[in-house]
C-alpha positions as CSV (number, residue, x, y, z in Angstrom):
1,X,140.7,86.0,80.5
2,X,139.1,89.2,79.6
3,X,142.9,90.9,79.5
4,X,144.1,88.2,77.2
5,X,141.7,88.9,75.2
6,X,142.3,92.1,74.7
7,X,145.8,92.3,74.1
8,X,145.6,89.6,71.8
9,X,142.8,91.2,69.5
10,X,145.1,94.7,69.5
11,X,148.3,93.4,68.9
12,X,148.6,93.1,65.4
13,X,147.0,96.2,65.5
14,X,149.8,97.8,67.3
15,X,152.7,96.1,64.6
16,X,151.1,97.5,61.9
17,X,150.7,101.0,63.3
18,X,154.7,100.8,64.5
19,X,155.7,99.6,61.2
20,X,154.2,102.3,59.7
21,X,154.8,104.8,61.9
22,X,158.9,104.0,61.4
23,X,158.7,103.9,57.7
24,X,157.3,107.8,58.4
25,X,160.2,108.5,60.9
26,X,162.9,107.5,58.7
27,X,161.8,109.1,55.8
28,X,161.1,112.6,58.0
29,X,164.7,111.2,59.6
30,X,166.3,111.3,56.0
31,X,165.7,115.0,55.7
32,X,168.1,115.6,58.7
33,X,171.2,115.6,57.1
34,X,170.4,118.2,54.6
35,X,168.6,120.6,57.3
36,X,171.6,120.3,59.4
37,X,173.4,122.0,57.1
38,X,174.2,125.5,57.8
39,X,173.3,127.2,54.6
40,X,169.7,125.1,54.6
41,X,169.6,125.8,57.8
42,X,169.8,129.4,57.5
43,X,167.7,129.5,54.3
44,X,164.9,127.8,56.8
45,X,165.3,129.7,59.5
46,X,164.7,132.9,57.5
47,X,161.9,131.3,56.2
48,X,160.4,130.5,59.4
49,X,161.2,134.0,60.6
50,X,158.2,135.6,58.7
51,X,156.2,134.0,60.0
52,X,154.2,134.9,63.3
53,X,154.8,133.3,66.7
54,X,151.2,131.6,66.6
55,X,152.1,130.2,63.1
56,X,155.9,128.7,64.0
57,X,154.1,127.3,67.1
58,X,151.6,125.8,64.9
59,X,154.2,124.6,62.5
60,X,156.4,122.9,65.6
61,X,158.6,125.8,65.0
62,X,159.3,126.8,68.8
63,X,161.2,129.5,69.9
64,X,165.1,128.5,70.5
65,X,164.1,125.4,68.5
66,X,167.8,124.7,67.1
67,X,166.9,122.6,63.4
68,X,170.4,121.3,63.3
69,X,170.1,119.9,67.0
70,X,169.2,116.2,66.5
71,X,166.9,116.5,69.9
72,X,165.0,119.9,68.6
73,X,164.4,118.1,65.1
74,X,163.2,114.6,66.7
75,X,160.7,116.8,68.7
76,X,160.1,118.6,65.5
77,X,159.3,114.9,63.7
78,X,157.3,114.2,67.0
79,X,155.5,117.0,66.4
80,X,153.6,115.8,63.2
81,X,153.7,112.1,64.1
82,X,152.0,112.7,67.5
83,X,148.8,113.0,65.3
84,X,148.8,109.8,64.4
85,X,149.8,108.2,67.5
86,X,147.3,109.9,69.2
87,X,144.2,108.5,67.1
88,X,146.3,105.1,67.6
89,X,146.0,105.6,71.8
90,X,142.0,107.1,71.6
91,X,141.3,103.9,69.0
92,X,142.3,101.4,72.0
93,X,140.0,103.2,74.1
94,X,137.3,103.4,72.1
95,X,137.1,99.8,70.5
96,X,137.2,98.3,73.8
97,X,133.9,98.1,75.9
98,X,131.5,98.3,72.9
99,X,133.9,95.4,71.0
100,X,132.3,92.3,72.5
101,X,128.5,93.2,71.7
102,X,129.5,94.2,68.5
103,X,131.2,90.5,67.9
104,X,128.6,89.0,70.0
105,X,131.1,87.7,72.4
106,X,129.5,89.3,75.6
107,X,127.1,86.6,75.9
108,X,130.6,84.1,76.6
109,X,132.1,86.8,79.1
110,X,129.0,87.1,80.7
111,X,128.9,82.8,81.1
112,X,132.1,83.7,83.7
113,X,132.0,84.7,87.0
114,X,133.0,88.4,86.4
115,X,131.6,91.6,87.0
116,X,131.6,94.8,84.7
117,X,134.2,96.7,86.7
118,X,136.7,93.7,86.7
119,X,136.2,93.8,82.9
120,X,137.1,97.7,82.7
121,X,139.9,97.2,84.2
122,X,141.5,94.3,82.3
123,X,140.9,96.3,79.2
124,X,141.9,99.5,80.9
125,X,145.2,97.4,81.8
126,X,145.5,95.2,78.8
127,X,145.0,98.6,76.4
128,X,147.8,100.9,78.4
129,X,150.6,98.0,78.2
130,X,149.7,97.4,74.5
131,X,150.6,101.1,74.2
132,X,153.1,101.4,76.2
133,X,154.6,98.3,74.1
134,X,154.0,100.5,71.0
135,X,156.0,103.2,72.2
136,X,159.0,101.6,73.3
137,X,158.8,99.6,69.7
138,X,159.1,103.5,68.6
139,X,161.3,104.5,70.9
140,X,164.2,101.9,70.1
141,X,163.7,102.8,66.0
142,X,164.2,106.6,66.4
143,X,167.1,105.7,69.0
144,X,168.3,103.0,66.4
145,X,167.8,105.3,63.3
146,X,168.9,109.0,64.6
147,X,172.5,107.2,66.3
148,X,172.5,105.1,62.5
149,X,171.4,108.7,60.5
150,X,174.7,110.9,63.2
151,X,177.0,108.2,62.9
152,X,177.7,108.2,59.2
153,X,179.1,111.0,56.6
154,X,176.4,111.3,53.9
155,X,177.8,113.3,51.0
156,X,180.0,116.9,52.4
157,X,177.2,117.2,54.9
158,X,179.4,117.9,58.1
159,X,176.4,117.0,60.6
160,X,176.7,118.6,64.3
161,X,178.6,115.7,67.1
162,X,176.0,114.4,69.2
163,X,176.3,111.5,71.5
164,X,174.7,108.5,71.9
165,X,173.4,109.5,75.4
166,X,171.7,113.0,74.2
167,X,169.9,111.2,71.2
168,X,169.0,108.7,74.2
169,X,167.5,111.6,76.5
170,X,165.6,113.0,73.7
171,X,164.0,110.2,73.0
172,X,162.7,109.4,76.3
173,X,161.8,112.9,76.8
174,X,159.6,112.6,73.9
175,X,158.2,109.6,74.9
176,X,157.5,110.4,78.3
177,X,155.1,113.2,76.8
178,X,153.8,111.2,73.9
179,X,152.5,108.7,77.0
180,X,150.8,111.4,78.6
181,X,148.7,112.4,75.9
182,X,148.1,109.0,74.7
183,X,146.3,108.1,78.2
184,X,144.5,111.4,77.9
185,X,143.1,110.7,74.6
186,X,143.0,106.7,75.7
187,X,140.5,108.1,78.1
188,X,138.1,109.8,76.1
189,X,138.2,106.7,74.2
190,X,136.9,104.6,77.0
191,X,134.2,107.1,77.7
192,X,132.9,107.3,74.2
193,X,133.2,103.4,74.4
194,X,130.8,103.2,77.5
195,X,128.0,104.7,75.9
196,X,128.2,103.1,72.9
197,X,126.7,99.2,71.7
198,X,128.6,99.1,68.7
199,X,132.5,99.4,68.1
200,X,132.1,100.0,64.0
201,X,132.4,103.7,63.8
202,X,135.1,104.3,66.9
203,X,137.9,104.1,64.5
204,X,136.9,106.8,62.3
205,X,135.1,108.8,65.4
206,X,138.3,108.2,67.0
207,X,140.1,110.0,64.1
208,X,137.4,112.9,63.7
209,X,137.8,113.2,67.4
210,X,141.7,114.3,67.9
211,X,141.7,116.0,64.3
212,X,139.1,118.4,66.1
213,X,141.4,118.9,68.7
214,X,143.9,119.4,66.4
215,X,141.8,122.0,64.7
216,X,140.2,123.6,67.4
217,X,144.2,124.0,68.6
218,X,145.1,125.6,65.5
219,X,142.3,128.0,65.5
220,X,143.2,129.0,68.9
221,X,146.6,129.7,68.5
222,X,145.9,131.7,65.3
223,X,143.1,134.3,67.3
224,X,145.1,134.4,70.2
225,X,143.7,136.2,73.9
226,X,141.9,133.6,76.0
227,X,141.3,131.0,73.1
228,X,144.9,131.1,72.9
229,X,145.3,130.3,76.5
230,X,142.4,127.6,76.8
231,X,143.6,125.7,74.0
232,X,147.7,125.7,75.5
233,X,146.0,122.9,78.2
234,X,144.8,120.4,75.7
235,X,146.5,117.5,76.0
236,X,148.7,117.9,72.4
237,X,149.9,120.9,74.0
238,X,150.4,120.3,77.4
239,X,152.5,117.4,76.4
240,X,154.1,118.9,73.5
241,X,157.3,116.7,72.2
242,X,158.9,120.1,72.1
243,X,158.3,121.2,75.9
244,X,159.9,117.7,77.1
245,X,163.0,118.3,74.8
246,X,163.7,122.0,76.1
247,X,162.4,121.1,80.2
248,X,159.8,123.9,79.4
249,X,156.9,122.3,81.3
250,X,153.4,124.1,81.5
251,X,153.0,121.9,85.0
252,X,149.1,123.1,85.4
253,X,148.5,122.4,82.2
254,X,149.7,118.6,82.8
255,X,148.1,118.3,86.4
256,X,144.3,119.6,84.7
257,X,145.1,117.0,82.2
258,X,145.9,114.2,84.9
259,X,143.1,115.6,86.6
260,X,141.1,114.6,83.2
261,X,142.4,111.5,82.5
262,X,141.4,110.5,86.2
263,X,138.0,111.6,85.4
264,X,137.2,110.1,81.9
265,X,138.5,106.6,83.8
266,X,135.7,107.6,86.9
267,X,133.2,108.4,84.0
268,X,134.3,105.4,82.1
269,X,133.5,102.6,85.3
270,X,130.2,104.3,86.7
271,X,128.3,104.3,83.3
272,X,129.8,101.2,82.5
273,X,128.6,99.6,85.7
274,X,125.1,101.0,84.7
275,X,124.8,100.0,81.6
276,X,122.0,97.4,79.8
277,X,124.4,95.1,77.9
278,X,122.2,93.1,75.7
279,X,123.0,89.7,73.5
């Protein structure tokens, strides 16, 4: 019942956010064409090249990252885009356990034999295949897009031969990351969720809540020393679209971060459990 539920009240939710996500992508997609050209290309890169390694980092601008390689610049896309699907993952989270005394619809869930951990769960479940739903929905459009966008002669463009199968490996490399940090930041969601009564601010909390990350991130990167290296195991980092794409896993990084999603979900059921749900 209670997963039902759930799914039900976030799925629109999800098409809208993966309709507009995909409008982004092929617009960000569009400008491939005319990056992969070699004198663009160049112009960029010389751009990019006065800048310090903290700011290209910043800017998604890795080292080795190869603009007219349809895998770097899908990671390079991801890198902007995984800002918005991040509030989109900690939004799930956070809506959920405070949505029903908000609506007043704890009094019927409580009129059923179920207990408070059973309910967790089923939103915990009903939340992660909602998103997981949302990323394949993205993966297939940047699959279908970037083979569409490689397959075709735009202008005297003479775009780099790629294969169907390395667009196709990107892509799930991406993904693979972008699901890692969603559950991360899914997780905080749920914890902020358990200590709340009301779900009306978690959408905009949720969105203050990873654009500090975000900032905090930035900030590190630009002072450098230990900042630098406590800020490389936040969760936008550790599962950087970037790191997937070149197999240059920071794999502490992503086991504290598993260690933290596994803690947020602890966190999440014991005050939950605990906690005075009045109607």
């Amino acid at each position: 019942m209670i997963f039902n539920m759930e799914f039900k009240s976030n799925f629109g939710k999800m098409i809208s956010w993966a309709i507009v996500l995909i409008i982004l992508l092929g617009l960000m997609l569009a400008f491939y064409p005319f990056l992969a050209d070699s004198q663009m290309s160049s112009l960029l890169n010389s751009v990019v090249e006065n800048f310090s390694e903290s700011t290209r980092e910043i800017l998604g601008f890795y080292n080795n990252l190869d603009i007219t390689n349809i895998s770097d610049f899908l990671s390079l896309i991801y890198h902007y885009l995984a800002f918005l699907i991040l509030i989109f993952a900690m939004q799930l989270g956070a809506n959920s356990l405070a949505k029903e005394q908000s609506s007043g619809n704890i009094e019927y869930i409580y009129s059923n034999p179920i207990s408070k951990s059973e309910i967790v769960t089923s939103k915990i479940s009903a939340n992660i295949l909602i998103y997981i739903i949302f990323l394949i929905i993205m993966a297939v459009a940047t699959c279908g897009l970037s083979i569409l966008l490689t397959s075709i002669n735009i202008g005297s463009v003479d775009l780099p031969a790629v294969s169907n199968y390395e667009i196709l490996q990107a892509v799930v490399k991406i993904f693979v990351g972008l699901l890692g940090s969603g559950l991360v930041f899914m997780s905080f969601g749920y914890f902020f969720s358990s200590m709340s009564r009301s779900s009306t601010q978690q959408d905009a909390v949720s969105a203050l809540f990873v654009f500090l990350i975000y900032l905090v991130t930035v900030i590190g990167m630009t002072i450098g020393g230990v900042f630098e290296n406590v800020v490389k195991f936040f969760p936008n980092l550790a599962f950087a679209p970037y790191s997937f794409v070149s197999a240059n896993l920071d794999f502490i990084a992503v086991a504290v971060n598993l260690g933290i999603f596994i803690l947020m979900i602890v966190l999440t059921y014991a005050i939950y459990s605990n906690k005075e749900l009045k109607y």
